[in-house]
C-alpha positions as MATLAB code, in Angstrom:
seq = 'XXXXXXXXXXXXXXXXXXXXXXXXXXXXXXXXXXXXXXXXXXXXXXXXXXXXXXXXXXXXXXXXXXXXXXX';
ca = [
      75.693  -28.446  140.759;
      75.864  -31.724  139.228;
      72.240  -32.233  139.313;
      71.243  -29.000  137.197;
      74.016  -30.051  134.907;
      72.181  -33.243  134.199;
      68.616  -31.790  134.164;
      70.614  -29.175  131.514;
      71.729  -31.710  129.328;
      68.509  -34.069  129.041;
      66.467  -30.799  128.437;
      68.771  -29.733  125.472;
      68.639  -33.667  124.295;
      64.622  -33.534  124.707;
      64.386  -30.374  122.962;
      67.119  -31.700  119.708;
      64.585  -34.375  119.702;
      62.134  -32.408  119.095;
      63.432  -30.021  116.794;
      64.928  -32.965  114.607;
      61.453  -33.857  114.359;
      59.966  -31.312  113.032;
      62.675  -30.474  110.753;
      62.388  -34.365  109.729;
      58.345  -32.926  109.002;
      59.167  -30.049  106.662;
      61.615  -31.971  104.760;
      59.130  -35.235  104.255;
      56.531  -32.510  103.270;
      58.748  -30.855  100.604;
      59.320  -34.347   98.934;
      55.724  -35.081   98.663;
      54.960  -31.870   97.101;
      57.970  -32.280   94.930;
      56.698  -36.221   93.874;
      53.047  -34.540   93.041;
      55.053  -31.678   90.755;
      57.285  -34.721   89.400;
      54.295  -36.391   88.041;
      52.643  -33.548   86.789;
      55.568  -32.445   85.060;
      55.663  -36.062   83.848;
      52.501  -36.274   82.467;
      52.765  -33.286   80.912;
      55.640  -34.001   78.724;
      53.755  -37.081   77.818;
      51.391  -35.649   76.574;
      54.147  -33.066   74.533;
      55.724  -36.220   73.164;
      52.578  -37.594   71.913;
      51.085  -34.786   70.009;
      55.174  -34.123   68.945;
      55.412  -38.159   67.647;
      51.299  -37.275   65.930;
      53.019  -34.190   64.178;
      56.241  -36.060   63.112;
      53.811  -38.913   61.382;
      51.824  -36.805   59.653;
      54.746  -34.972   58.191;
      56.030  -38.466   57.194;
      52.430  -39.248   55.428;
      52.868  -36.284   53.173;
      56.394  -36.864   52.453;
      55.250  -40.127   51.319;
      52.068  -38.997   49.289;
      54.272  -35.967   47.894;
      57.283  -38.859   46.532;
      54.420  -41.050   45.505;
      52.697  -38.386   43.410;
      56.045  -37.010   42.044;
      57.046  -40.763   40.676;
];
């Protein structure tokens, strides 16, 4: 009896190895995919900020050129 008991217990502890693992996978997985969306997402409001700040300056310009001309 005591024998199956111990061939019982390091199965279940081989197999919780092994599941751990490959849970441990999936998870690693998801964070890479979720660092590639991070950057993407990144660069992407980058480039939003940029052509926001290119906007912004030219509004600035012809408030300038609009007081200039009024004076």
């Amino acid at each position: 009896m005591k024998k199956e008991k111990v061939l019982t217990t390091k199965y279940l502890d081989e197999s919780l190895k092994n599941i751990s693992g490959v849970i441990l996978e999936a998870v690693n997985v998801g964070f890479e995919e979720n660092k590639k969306e991070h950057k993407k997402m990144e660069k992407d409001i980058n480039t939003t900020k940029n052509l926001i700040d290119g906007y912004v300056n030219k509004q600035e310009e012809f408030k300038q050129e609009f007081v200039i001309m009024k004076e």
